[in-house]
N, C-alpha and C positions, 0 to 999 in steps of 0.2 A: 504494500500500500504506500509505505514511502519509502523514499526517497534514501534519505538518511535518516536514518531510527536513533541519529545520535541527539539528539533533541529527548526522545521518548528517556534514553536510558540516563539522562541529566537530571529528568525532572525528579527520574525514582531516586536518580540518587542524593537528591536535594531532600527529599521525603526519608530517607535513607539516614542520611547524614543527622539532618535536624533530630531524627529518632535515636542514633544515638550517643548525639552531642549531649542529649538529657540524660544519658545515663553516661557521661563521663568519658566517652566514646572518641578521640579525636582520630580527624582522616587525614594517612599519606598518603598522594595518589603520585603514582613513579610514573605514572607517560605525561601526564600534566605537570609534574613539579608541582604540585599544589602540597600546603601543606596547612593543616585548619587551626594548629597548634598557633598561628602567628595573624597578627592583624592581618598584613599582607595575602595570608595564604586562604584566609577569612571572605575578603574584601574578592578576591579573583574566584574565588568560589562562586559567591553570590555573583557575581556580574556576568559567569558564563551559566548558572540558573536565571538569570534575568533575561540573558537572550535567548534560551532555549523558552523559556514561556512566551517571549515576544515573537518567538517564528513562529510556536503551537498558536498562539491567538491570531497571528495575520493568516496563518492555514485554516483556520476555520470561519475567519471573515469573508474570504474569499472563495470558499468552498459555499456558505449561505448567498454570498452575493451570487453565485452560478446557477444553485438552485432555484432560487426568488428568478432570475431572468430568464431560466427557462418556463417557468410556474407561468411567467408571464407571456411565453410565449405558448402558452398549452400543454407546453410537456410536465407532464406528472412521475413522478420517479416511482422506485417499486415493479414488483411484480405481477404482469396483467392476472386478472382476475382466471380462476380455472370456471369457472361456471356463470355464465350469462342470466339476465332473468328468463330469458327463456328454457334455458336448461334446467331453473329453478322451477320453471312453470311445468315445465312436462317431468319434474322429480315429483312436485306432490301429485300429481295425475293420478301417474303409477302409483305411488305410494297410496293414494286415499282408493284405489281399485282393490286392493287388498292380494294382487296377482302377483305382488312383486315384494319382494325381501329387500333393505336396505341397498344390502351386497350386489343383490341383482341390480337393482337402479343406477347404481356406482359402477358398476361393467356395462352396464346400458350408452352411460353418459361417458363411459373412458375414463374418470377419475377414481383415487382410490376410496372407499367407503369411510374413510376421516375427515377427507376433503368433503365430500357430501354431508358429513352428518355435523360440521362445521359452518357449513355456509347455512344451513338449514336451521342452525341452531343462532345462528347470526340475525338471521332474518326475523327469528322470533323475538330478540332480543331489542328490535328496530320499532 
């Protein structure tokens, strides 16, 4: 999904560290030279947590802004529906003829019988 997942593994480690700096906990990190024992090592810590939260937030500003302009242009995200109202319509048919078992109506319509008794259970809910 992305890119560079070194952002992801910054934030845990900020979540990481702060947990535990509380119990007495100081971090040497040897490919960073960072060292939390020292103002310095303190201060470079938090500032490369600072921009891993600041690329995590412009990634998700711009991931909503993509969304919203497509929204806006019609497109709706997700996965199309597996049963139409008309497939709904001709599931209670069968179903209220008493000739047809769940399972059968769900091999009828090509989905599997949890998809059916989902969207069925949906509509009741409606």
């Amino acid at each position: 999904m992305f890119q560079n997942r070194s952002f992801v593994q910054r934030h845990f480690s900020l979540d990481t560290t702060v947990m535990l700096n509380e119990h007495g906990v100081e971090l040497h990190s040897l490919t960073e030279n960072i060292d939390t024992t020292t103002p310095s090592g303190k201060l470079t810590f938090h500032i490369f947590a600072a921009l891993a939260e600041f690329e995590r937030d412009i990634l998700r500003q711009r991931v909503n802004a993509g969304l919203k302009a497509a929204r806006r242009r019609g497109r709706v995200g997700g996965r199309p529906k597996a049963l139409d109202e008309a497939d709904l319509k001709k599931a209670r048919a069968l179903l209220r003829s008493g000739e047809y078992s769940k399972v059968q109506v769900a091999d009828e319509l090509e989905v599997s019988r949890h998809t059916l008794w989902r969207a069925l259970s949906l509509e009741k809910t409606k």
